[in-house]
ZATI-364912 format. One record per residue (C-alpha): y, z, x; residue in three letters. Coordinates in steps of 0.02 Angstrom, whole numbers, plus 50000, padded with zeros to 5 digits. Example, Ala and Ser with C-alpha at 12.3 -4.5 7.8 and 13.67 -1.06 7.14 Angstrom:
PT       v       w       u   resn
PT   49775   50390   50615    ALA
PT   49947   50357   50684    SER
//
This chain:
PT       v       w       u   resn
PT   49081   50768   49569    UNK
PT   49097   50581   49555    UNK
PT   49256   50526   49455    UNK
PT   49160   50404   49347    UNK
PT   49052   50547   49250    UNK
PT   48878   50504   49154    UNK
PT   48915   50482   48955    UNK
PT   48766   50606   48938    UNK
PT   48707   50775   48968    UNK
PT   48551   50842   49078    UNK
PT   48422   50791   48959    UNK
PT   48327   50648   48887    UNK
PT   48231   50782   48729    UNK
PT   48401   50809   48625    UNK
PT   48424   50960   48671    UNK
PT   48516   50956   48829    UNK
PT   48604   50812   48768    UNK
PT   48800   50775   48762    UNK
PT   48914   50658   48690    UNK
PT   49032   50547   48775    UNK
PT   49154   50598   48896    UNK
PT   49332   50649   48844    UNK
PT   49412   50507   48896    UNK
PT   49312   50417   48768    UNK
PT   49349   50516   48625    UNK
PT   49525   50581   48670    UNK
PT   49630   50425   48732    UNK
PT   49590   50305   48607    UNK
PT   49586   50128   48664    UNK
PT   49702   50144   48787    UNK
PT   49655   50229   48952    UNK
PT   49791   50199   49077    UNK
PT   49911   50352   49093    UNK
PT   50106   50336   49031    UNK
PT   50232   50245   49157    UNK
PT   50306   50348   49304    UNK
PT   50453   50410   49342    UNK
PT   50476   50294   49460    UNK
PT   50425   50141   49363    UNK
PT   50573   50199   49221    UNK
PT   50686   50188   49354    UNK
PT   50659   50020   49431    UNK
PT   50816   49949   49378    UNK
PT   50901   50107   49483    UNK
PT   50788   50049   49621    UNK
PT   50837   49887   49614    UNK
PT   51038   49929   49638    UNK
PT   51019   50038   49803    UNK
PT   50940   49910   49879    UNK
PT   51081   49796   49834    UNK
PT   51195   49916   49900    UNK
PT   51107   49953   50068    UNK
PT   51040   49776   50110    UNK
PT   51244   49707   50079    UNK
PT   51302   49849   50204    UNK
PT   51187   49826   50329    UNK
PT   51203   49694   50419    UNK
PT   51407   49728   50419    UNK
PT   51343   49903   50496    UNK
PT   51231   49841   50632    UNK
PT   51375   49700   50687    UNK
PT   51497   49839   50686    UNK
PT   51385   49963   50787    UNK
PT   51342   49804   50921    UNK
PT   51542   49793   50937    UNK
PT   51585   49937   50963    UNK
PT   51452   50007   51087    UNK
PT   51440   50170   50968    UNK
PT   51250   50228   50960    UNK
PT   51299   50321   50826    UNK
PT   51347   50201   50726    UNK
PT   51157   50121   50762    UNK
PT   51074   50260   50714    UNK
PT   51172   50241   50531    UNK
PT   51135   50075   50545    UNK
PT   50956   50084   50569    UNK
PT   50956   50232   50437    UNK
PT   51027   50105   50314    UNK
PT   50900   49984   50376    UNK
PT   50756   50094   50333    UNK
PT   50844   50130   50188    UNK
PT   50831   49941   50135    UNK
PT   50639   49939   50188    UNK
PT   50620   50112   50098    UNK
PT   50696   50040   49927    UNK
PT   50614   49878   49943    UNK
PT   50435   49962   49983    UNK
PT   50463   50099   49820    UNK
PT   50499   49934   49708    UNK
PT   50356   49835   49761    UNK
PT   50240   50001   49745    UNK
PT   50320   50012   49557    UNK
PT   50267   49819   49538    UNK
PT   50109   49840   49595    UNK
PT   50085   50031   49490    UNK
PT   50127   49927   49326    UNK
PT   49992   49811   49332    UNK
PT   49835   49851   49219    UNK
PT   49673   49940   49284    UNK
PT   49531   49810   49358    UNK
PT   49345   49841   49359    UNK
PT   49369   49891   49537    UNK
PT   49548   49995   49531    UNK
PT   49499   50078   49358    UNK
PT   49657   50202   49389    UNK
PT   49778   50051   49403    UNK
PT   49891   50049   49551    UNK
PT   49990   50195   49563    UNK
PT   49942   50266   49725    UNK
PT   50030   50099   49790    UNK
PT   50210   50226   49767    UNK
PT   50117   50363   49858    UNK
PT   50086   50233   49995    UNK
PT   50256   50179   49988    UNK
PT   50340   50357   50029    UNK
PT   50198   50389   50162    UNK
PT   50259   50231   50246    UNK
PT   50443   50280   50218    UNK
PT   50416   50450   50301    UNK
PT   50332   50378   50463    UNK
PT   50466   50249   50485    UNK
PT   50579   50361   50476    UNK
PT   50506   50501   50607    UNK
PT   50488   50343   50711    UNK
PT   50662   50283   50710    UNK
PT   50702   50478   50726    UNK
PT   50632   50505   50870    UNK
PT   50731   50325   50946    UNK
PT   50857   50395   50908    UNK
PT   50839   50567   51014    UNK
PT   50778   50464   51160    UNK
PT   50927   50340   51167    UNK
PT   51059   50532   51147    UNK
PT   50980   50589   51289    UNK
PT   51007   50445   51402    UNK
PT   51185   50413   51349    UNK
PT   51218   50590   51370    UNK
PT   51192   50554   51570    UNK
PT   51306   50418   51572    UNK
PT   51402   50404   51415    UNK
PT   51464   50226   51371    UNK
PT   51656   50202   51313    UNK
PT   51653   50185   51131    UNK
PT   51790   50112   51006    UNK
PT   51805   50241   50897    UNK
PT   51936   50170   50769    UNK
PT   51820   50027   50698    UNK
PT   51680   50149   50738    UNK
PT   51764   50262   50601    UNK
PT   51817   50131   50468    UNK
PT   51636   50063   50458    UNK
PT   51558   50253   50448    UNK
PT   51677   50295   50306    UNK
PT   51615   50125   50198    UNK
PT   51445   50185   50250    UNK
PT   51488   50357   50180    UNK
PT   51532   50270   50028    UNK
PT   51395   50161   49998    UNK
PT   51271   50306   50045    UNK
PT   51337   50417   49907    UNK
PT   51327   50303   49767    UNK
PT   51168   50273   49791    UNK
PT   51130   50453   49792    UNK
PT   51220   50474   49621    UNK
PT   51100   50318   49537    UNK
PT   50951   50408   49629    UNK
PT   50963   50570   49586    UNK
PT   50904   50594   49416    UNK
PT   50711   50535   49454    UNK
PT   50725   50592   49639    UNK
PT   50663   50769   49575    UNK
PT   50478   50717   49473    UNK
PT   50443   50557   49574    UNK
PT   50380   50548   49800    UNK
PT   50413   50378   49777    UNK
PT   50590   50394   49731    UNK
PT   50604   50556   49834    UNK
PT   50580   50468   49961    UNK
PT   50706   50334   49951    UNK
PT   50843   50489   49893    UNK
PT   50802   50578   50059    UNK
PT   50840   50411   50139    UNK
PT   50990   50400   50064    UNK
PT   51048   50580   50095    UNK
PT   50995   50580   50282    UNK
PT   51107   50415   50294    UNK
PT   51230   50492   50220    UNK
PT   51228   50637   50328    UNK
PT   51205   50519   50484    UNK
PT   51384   50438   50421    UNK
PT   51477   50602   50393    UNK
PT   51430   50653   50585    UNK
PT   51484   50449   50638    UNK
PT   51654   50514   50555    UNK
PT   51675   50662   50644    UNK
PT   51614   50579   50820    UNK
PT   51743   50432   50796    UNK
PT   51874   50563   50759    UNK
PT   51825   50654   50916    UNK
PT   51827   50542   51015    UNK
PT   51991   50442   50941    UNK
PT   52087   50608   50971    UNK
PT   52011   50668   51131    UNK
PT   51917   50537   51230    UNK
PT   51772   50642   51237    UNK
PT   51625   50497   51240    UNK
PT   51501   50649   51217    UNK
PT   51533   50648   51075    UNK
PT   51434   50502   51018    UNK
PT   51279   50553   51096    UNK
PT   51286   50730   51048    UNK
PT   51305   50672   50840    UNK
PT   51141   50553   50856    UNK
PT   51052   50686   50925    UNK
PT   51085   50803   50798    UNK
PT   51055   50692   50651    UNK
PT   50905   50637   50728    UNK
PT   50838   50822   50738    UNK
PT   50917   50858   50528    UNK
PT   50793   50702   50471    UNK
PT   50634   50766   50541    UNK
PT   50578   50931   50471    UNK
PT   50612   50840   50271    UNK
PT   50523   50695   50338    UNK
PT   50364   50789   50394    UNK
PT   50368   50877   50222    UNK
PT   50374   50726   50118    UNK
PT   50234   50651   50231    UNK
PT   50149   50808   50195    UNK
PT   50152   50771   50010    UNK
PT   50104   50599   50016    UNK
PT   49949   50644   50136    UNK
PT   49912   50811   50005    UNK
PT   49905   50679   49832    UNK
PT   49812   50548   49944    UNK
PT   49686   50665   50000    UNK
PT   49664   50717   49793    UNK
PT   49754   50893   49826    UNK
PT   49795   51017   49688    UNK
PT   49962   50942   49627    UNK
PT   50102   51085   49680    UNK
PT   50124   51195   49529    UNK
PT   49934   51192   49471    UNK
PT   49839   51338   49505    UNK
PT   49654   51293   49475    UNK
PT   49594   51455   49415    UNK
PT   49734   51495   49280    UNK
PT   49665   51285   49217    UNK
PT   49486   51357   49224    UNK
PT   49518   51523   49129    UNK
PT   49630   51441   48982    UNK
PT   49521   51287   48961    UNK
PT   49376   51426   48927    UNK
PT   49469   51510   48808    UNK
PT   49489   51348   48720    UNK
PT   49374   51376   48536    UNK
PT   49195   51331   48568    UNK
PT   49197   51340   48739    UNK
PT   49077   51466   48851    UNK
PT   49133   51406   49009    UNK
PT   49182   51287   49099    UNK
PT   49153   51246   49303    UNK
PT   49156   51080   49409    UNK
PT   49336   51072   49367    UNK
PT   49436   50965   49471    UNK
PT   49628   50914   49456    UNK
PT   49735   50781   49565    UNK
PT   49867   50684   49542    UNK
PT   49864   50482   49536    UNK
PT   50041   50505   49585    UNK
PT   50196   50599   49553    UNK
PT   50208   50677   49398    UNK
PT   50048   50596   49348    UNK
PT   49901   50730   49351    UNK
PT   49734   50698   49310    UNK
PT   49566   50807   49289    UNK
PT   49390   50818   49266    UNK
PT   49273   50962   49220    UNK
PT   49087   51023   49158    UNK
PT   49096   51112   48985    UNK
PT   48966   51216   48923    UNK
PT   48968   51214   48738    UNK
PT   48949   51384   48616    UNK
PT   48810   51384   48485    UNK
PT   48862   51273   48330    UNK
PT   49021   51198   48420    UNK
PT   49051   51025   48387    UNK
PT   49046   50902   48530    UNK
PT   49206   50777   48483    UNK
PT   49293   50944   48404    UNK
PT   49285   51039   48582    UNK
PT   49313   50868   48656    UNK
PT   49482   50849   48578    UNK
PT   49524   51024   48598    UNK
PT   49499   51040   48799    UNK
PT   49605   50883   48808    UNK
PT   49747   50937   48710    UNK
PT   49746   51116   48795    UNK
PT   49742   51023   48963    UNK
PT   49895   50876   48889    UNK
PT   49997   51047   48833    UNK
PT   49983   51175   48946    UNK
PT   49956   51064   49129    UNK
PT   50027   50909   49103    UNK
PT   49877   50818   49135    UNK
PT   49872   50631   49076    UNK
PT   49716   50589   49088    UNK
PT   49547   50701   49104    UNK
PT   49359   50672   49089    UNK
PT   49241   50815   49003    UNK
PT   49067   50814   49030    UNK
PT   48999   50927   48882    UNK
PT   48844   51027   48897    UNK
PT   48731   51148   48804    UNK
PT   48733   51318   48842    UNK
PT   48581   51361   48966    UNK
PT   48586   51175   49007    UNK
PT   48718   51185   49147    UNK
PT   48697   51155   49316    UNK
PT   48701   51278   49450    UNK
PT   48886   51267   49490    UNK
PT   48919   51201   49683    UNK
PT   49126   51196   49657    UNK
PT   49205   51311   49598    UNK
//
């Protein structure tokens, strides 16, 4: 069913006839959904990529000096973390600009793009990673572990504050999930830096170094391919996670006036931000903008859904149903 629904019903003689759609008569005069959750935390945004961008260059000069490929891979974590950031900001920018004629949804899928770009960067530089462990594991390279270990320790630091200023929208928003799973795999990458500078400071076992990468290379992938697998399921207008389209049916039919409804379709524009449209077959002597209202408000209390579209129809008027 097309997203931009006829304002009337499946006859010209009155009595098939419907009034507008629900976004008509139940948003008022203003149609764009409420700001995201990433969008309210911009100005969180904003001060991990301050963090990250300062400590990054420091990181990758350090890593260069002291030979450590470890220390790279945190380096080019924190580098992706920088791009990550930077990418969920400008997706914020461009998800607070208006609706056009031609993007009549605004720009939020711009975050969803964001975090799908994050993710594949990230299984990229991943998988670098596990092919530069496995080639220093056959000739490991002598590595000075004491800077090596002062510089993974700031990282360590740096990492975890931005995990505290993330956390709080990391949960409702891909965008910002995204950029907190970053974060975390960074810090991860710097705790195992630690321990392979301490290893090999004590021991002189250059293994060591190799053997870390690898394994934070293998941590990052399986929570990369699941956010990937999020940003692919809202881009390809998916059943947001914790919908189930049959209970949204069944309680939008029990909604007063209402014989049934079918054509029902729910997505999300982006995180936290669900949408829906639907066919509703209207009972004898139930009022158009009354049902209208009703279905929306049902939808708004029970499913979190921002913005939805109702075509209403008379009873023996409906279509034969092709989706169910």
């Amino acid at each position: 069913m097309s997203r931009a629904h006829s304002e009337h019903g499946h006859g010209q003689d009155g009595h098939c006839h419907g009034h507008g759609s629900e976004h008509e008569h139940g948003h008022g005069h203003d149609h764009r959904p409420s700001r995201s959750v990433a969008a309210q935390n911009k100005g969180r945004l904003a001060v991990v990529l301050a963090l990250t961008t300062s400590f990054m260059v420091a990181e990758v000069v350090a890593g260069l000096w002291t030979g450590s490929l470890a220390l790279l891979a945190d380096a080019g974590h924190m580098l992706t973390d920088s791009a990550g950031v930077g990418l969920a900001l400008l997706a914020v920018w461009f998800g607070e600009r208006p609706p056009t004629p031609q993007r009549t949804f605004g720009f939020h899928r711009a975050e969803i793009l964001a975090a799908l770009a994050n993710s594949v960067v990230l299984l990229v530089l991943s998988g670098f990673v596990l092919v530069e462990a496995y080639h220093r594991f056959r000739s490991p390279p002598l590595v000075h572990s004491g800077p090596m270990l002062l510089v993974a320790a700031l990282g360590l630091l740096v990492n975890m504050a931005g995990l505290l200023v993330l956390r709080a929208g990391s949960s409702e928003s891909l965008n910002l999930r995204g950029a907190y799973y970053e974060l975390l795999s960074d810090a991860l990458s710097s705790v195992g830096v630690i321990v392979a500078a301490l290893v090999m400071w004590k021991t002189g076992w250059y293994y060591a170094d190799p053997l870390i990468s690898a394994a934070i290379g293998l941590f990052i992938v399986p929570r990369t391919w699941r956010l990937l697998k999020e940003a692919v399921h809202i881009l390809l207008e998916g059943v947001p996670p914790g919908i189930d389209l049959e209970v949204v049916r069944s309680t939008l039919s029990q909604v007063p006036g209402v014989l049934t409804v079918h054509d029902l379709h729910v997505w999300a524009l982006t995180s936290g931000m669900n949408a829906a449209s639907l066919h509703a077959v209207l009972a004898d002597g139930a009022d158009f903008d009354t049902v209208g209202r009703a279905l929306r408000a049902a939808a708004k209390a029970s499913f979190d859904i921002e913005h939805i579209t109702v075509q209403i129809e008379r009873a023996g008027c409906a279509p034969h149903e092709t989706h169910r």
